[in-house]
C-alpha positions, -999 to +999 in steps of 0.1 A: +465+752-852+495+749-832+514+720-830+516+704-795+556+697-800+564+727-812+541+750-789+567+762-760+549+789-746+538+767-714+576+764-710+580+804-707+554+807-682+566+774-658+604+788-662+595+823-658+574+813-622+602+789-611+628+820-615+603+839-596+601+813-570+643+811-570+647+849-566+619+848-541+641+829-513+667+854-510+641+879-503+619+854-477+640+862-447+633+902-450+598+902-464+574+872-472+555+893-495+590+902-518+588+863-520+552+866-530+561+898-554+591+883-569+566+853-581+540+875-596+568+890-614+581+860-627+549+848-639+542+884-654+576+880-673+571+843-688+536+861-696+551+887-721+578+859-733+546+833-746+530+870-764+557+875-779+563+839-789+526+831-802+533+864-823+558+852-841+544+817-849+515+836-859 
């Protein structure tokens, strides 16, 4: 079992949305679903970055 201080991969998915969410303003004025797009693609990215992290503590 993972330990609860030393398990970071909910860090990688909340840091990965909030970049999606910063990106996502400079795109808001031209097109509300690049804001929506630059969030799924955030989220997608702090995705791969927990896989890869549980595969290495595992």
């Amino acid at each position: 079992m993972t330990n609860k201080k030393e398990d970071k991969s909910t860090w990688a998915i909340g840091g990965g949305v909030i970049i999606g969410i910063g990106v996502g303003f400079f795109f808001l004025e031209k097109s509300p679903l690049a804001f929506v797009g630059s969030i799924l693609i955030g989220l997608g990215i702090g995705l791969l970055i927990t896989s890869i992290i549980s595969s290495k503590n595992g």
